[in-house]
C-alpha positions as CSV (number, residue, x, y, z in Angstrom):
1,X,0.6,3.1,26.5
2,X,-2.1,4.5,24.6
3,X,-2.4,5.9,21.0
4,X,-4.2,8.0,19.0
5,X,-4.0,10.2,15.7
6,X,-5.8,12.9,17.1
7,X,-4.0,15.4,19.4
8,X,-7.2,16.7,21.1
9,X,-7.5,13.0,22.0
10,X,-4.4,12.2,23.7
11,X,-4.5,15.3,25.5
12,X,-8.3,13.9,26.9
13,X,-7.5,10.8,27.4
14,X,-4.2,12.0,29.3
15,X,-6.4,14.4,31.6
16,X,-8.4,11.1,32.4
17,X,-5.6,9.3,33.5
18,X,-3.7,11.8,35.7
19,X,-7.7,12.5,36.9
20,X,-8.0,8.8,37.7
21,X,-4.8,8.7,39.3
22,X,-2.5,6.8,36.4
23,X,0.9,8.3,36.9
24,X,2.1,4.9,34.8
25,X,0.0,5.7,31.8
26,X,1.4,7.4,29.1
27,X,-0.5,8.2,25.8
28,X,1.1,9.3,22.8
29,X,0.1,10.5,19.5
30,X,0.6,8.4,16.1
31,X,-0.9,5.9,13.6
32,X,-2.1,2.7,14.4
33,X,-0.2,1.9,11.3
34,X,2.7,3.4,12.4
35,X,3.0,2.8,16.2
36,X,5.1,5.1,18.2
37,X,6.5,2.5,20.2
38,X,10.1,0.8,20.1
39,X,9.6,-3.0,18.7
40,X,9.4,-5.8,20.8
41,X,8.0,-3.4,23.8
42,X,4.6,-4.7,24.8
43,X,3.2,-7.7,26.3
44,X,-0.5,-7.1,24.5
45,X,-1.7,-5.3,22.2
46,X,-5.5,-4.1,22.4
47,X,-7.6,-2.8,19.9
48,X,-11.6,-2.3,19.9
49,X,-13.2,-0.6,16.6
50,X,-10.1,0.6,15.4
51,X,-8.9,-1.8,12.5
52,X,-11.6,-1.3,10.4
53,X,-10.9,2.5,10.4
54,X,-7.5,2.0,8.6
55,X,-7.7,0.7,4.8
56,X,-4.3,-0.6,5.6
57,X,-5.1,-3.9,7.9
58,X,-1.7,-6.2,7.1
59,X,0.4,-2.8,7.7
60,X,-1.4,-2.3,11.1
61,X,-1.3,-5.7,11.9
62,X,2.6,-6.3,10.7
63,X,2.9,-3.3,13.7
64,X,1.2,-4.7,16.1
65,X,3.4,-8.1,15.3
66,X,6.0,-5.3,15.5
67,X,5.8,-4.1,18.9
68,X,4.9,-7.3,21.0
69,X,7.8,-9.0,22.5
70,X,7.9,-13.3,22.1
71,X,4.8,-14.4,23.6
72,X,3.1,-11.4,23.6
73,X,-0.7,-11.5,23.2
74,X,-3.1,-9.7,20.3
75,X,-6.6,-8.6,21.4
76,X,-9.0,-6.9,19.3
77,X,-12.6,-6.5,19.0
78,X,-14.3,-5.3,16.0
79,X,-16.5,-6.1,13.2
80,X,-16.3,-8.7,10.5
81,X,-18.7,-8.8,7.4
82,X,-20.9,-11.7,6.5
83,X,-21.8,-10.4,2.6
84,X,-19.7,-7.6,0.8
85,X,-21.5,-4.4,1.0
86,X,-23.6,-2.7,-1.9
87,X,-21.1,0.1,-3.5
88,X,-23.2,2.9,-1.7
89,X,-22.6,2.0,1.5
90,X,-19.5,0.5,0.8
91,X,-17.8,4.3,-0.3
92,X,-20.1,6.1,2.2
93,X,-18.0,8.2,4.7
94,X,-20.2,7.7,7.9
95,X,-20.2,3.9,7.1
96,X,-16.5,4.0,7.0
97,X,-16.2,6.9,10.3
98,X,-18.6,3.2,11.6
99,X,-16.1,0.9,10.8
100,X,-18.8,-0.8,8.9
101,X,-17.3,-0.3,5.3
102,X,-14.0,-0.7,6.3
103,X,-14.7,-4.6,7.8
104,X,-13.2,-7.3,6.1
105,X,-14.7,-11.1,6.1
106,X,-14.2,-13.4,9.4
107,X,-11.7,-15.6,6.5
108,X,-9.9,-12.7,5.3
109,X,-9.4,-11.2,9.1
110,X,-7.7,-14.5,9.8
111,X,-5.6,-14.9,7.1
112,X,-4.5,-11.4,7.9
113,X,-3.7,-12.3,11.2
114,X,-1.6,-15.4,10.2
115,X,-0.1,-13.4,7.9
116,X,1.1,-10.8,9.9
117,X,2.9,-13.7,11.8
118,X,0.3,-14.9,15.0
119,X,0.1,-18.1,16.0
120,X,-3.1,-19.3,18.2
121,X,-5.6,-17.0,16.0
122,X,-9.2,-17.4,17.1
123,X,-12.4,-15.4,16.3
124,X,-14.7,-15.3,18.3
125,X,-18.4,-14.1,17.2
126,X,-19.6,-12.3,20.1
127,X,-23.1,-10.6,18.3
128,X,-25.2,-10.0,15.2
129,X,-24.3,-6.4,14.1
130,X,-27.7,-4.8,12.3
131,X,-29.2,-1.8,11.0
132,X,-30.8,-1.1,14.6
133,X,-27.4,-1.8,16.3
134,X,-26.3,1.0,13.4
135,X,-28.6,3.4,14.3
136,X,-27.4,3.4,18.2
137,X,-24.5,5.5,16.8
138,X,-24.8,9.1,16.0
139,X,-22.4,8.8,13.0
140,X,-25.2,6.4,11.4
141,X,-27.3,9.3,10.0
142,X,-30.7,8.6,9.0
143,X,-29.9,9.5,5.2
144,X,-26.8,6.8,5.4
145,X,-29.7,4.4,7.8
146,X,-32.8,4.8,4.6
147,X,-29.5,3.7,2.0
148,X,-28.8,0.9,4.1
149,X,-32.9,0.0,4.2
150,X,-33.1,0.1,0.0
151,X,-29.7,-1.4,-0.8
152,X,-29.4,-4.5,1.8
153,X,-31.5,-7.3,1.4
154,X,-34.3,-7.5,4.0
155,X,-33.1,-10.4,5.4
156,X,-29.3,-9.1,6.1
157,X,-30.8,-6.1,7.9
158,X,-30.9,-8.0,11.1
159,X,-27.3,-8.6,10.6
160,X,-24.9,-7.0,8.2
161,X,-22.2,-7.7,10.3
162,X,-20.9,-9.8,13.4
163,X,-18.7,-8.0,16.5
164,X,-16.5,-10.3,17.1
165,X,-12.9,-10.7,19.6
166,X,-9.8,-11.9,18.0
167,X,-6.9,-13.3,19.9
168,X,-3.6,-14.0,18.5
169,X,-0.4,-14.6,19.8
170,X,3.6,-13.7,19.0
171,X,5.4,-16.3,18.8
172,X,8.5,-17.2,20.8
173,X,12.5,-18.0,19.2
174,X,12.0,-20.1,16.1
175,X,8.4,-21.9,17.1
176,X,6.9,-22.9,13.3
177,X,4.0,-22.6,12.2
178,X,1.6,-25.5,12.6
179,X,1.6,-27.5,8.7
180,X,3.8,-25.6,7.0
181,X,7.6,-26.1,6.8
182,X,10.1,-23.3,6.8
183,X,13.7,-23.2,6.2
């Protein structure tokens, strides 16, 4: 099951699965923070670039906790910021469109995780995440590229950000989480 907000998406990305010869996928249009999916109906949940997108993390992670059954497995890839980003680029649309401005810090992607109720949480840093890796993507115009030049340090330009892979997992009857007690 896949989902996305926009319908012209789920109607491509449904082409390409009855082109590739999916009959058992099925993509559906909704929010990420809203997931169109009964709870307690998926064995992972996969996500890559999309968290950062929503300004609402614990409500989109609280789904995906949602909608995994006991033991089911979180998988996402995305960014995590090393420095909080000047207000320019923090408010800039293209920067959010990037997922740049919308990254949270490795600590507070964790604790968001935890919160949301997954056990086993690790991040994994997989790469540096600059202004050149920036300007690989069209939404990265070079008037958004320059702000980034004049308001970041020149030593963070190398690496603003970190792509990293997050694993979590649901946990199964009334497991407890590690050092802390709960009635």
């Amino acid at each position: 099951v896949g989902v996305d907000f926009l319908p012209d998406m789920v109607d491509r990305a449904s082409a390409a699965a009855a082109e590739a010869g999916h009959a058992n996928v099925r993509i559906l249009e909704g929010l990420i923070e809203a997931l169109p999916v009964p709870d307690a109906s998926a064995d992972i949940v996969i996500s890559n670039g999309v968290v950062n997108l929503s300004p609402r993390k614990a409500r989109v992670l609280a789904e995906a906790f949602r909608v995994l059954r006991p033991g089911g497995r979180l998988a996402i890839g995305d960014l995590v910021l090393e420095h909080d980003l000047p207000p320019e680029i923090q408010t800039h649309p293209a920067a959010w469109a990037g997922c740049l401005a919308g990254a949270l810090s490795e600590i507070s992607l964790y604790k968001g995780v935890r919160r949301a109720g997954f056990r086993s949480v690790s991040i994994q840093p997989l790469a540096p995440f600059g202004i050149s890796e920036c300007a690989l993507y069209p939404l990265f115009s070079e008037e958004l590229l320059s702000l980034m030049r004049a308001t970041l340090p020149t030593e963070r330009h190398d690496r603003i950000a970190t792509s990293v892979f997050v694993h979590g997992r649901k946990p199964i009857g009334d497991e407890r989480m590690p050092g802390r007690a709960r009635e």
